[in-house]
C-alpha positions as CSV (number, residue, x, y, z in Angstrom):
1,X,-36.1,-29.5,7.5
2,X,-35.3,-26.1,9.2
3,X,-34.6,-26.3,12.8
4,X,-35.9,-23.4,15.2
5,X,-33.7,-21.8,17.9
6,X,-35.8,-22.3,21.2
7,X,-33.1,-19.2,23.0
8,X,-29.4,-19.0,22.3
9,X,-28.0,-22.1,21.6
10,X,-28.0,-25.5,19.6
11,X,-31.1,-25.7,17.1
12,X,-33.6,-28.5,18.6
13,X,-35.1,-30.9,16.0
14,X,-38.7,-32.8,17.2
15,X,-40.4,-35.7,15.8
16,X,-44.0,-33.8,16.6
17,X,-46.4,-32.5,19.2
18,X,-47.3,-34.4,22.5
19,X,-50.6,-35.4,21.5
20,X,-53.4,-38.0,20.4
21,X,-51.6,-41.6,19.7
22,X,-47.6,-40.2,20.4
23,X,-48.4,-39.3,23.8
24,X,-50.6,-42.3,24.7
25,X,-47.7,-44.2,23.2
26,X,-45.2,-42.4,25.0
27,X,-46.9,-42.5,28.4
28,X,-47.2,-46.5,28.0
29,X,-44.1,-46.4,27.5
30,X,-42.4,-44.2,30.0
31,X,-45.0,-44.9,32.8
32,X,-46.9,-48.5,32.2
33,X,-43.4,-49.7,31.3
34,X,-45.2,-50.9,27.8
35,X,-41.8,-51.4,26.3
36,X,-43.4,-53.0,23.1
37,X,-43.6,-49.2,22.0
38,X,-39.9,-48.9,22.0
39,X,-40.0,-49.4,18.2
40,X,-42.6,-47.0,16.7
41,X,-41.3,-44.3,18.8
42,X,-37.9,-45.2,18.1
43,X,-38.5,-45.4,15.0
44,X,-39.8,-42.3,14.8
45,X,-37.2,-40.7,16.7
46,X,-34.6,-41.7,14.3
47,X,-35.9,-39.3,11.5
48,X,-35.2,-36.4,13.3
49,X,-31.8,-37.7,14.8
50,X,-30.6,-38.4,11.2
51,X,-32.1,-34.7,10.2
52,X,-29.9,-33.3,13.7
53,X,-26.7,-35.0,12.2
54,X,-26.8,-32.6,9.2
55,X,-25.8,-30.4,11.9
56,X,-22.1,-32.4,12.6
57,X,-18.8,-31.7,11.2
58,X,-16.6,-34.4,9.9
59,X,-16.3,-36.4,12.8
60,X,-20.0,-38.2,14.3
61,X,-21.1,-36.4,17.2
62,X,-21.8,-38.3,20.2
63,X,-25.3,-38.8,21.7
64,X,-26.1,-38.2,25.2
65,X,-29.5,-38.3,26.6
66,X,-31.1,-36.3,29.6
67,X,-31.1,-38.7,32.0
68,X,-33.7,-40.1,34.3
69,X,-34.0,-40.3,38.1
70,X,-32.4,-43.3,39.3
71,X,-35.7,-44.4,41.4
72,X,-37.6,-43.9,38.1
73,X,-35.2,-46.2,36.1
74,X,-35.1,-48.8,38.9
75,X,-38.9,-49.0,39.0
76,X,-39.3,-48.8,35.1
77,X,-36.4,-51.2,34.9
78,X,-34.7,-49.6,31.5
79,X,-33.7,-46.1,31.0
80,X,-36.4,-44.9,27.9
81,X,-34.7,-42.1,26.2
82,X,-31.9,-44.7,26.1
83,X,-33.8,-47.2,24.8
84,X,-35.9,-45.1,22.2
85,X,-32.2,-43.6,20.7
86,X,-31.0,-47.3,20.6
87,X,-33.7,-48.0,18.0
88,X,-33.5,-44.7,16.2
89,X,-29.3,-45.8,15.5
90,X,-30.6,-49.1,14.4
91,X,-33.5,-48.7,11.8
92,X,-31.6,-45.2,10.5
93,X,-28.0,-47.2,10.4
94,X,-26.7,-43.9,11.7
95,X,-22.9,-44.5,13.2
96,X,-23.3,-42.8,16.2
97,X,-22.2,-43.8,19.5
98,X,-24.7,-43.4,22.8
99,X,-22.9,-42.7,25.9
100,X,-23.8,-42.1,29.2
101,X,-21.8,-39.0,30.8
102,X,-24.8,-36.8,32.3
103,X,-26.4,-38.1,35.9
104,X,-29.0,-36.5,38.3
105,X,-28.2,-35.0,41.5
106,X,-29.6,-36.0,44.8
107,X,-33.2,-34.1,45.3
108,X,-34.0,-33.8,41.8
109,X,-37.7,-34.2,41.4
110,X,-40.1,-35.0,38.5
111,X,-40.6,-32.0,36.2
112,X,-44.6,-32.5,35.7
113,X,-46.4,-29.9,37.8
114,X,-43.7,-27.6,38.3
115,X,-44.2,-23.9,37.3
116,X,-41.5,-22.5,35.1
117,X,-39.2,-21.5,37.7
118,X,-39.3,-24.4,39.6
119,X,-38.5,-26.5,36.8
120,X,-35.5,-24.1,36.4
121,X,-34.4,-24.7,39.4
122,X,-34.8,-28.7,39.2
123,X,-33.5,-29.2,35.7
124,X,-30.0,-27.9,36.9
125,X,-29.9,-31.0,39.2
126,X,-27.7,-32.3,36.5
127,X,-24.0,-32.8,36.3
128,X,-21.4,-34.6,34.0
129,X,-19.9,-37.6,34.9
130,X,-16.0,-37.3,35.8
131,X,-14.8,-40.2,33.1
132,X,-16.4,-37.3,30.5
133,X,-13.4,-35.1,30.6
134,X,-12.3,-37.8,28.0
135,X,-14.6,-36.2,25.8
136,X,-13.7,-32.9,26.3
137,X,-13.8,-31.1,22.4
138,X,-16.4,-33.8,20.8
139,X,-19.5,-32.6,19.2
140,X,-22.6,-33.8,20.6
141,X,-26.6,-33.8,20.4
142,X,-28.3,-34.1,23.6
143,X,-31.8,-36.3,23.0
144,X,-34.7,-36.4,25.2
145,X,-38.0,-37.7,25.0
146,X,-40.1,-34.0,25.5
147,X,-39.2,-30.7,25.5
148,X,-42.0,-28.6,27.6
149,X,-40.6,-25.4,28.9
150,X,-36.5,-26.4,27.5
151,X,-35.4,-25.8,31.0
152,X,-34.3,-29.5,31.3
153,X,-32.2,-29.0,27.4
154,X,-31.3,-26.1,28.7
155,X,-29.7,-27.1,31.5
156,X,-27.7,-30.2,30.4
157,X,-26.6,-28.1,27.1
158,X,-25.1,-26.2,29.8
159,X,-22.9,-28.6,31.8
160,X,-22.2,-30.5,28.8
161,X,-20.7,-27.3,27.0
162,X,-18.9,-26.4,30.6
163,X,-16.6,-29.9,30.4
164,X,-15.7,-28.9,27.1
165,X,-18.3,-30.9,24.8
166,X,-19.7,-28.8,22.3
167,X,-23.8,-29.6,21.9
168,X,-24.9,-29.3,17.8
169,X,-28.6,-30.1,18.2
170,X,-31.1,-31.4,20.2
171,X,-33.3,-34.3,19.3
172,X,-36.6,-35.1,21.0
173,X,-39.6,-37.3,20.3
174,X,-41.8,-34.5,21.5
175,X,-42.8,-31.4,22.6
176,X,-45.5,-29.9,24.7
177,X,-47.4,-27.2,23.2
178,X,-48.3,-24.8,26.1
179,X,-51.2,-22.2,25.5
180,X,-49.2,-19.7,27.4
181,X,-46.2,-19.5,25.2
182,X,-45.0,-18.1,22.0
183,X,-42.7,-20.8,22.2
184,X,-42.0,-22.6,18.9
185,X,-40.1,-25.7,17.7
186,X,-39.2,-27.1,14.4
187,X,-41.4,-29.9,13.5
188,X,-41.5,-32.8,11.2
189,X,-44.5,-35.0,10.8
């Protein structure tokens, strides 16, 4: 597999297109809090991660994921991507470490509906934890469940590579194909 470079930066690795039965799935999932679908889409979530880890040196990279909003993990009561890279670890028996060093920042809203440059704008309500200085020279791939416009990626590749982390790849279950885009991402199916 051959990852695609979205803009300047890590390559981004994706399990397949938002549609038909993955993004059913994945809406159950994120939305209906249908948490049985944790393992298919883990599951098939792990093939790409295992394909990003190509990308490592001789050390295992970290995983982070783009976090959620803390209302939305409250009322879905279990952070997804979390939960989706949990199972992805487990079925590919990859040793790799999840931690949690990325939060949201107050007035950060949902990304659905937002033109381009709004979701700019909200995808850099995101910041790095203070105990991540630890981590400061580690390589790491940043996992998410969709990539739409990358301005989310984008923006925690960002902060992440600011307190001294150095992002490989990104890893997502998904990504939107927009009809008024060239934009292209590597996909396996």
């Amino acid at each position: 597999m051959h990852p695609e470079h979205l803009s300047a930066g890590p390559p981004y690795y994706v399990a397949g297109a938002y549609e038909g039965v993955v993004r059913d799935t994945l809406i159950a999932f994120k939305h209906d809090s249908a948490y049985g679908f944790v393992k298919p889409l883990g599951s098939r979530l792990g093939r790409v991660l295992r394909a990003a880890c190509r990308e490592a040196g001789a050390d295992p990279p970290l995983l982070v994921t783009v976090p959620s909003r803390p209302a939305r993990v409250r009322s879905r009561g279990y952070r997804h991507v979390d939960a989706l890279v949990r199972v992805a670890v487990r079925r590919e028996r990859l040793p790799l470490d999840l931690v949690n060093v990325l939060r949201v920042l107050r007035g950060r809203t949902g990304q659905v509906g937002l033109d381009a440059e709004s979701r700019e704008r909200n995808a850099r309500r995101v910041a790095v934890r203070k105990r991540a200085t630890k981590l400061a020279g580690r390589e790491v791939i940043l996992v998410d469940d969709i990539v739409t416009t990358g301005a989310t990626t984008r923006a925690a590749c960002e902060v992440l590579e600011a307190a001294g982390m150095r992002v490989i790849a990104v890893v997502a279950l998904c990504h939107a194909v927009r009809k008024d885009s060239s934009q292209k991402t590597q996909v396996e199916e």
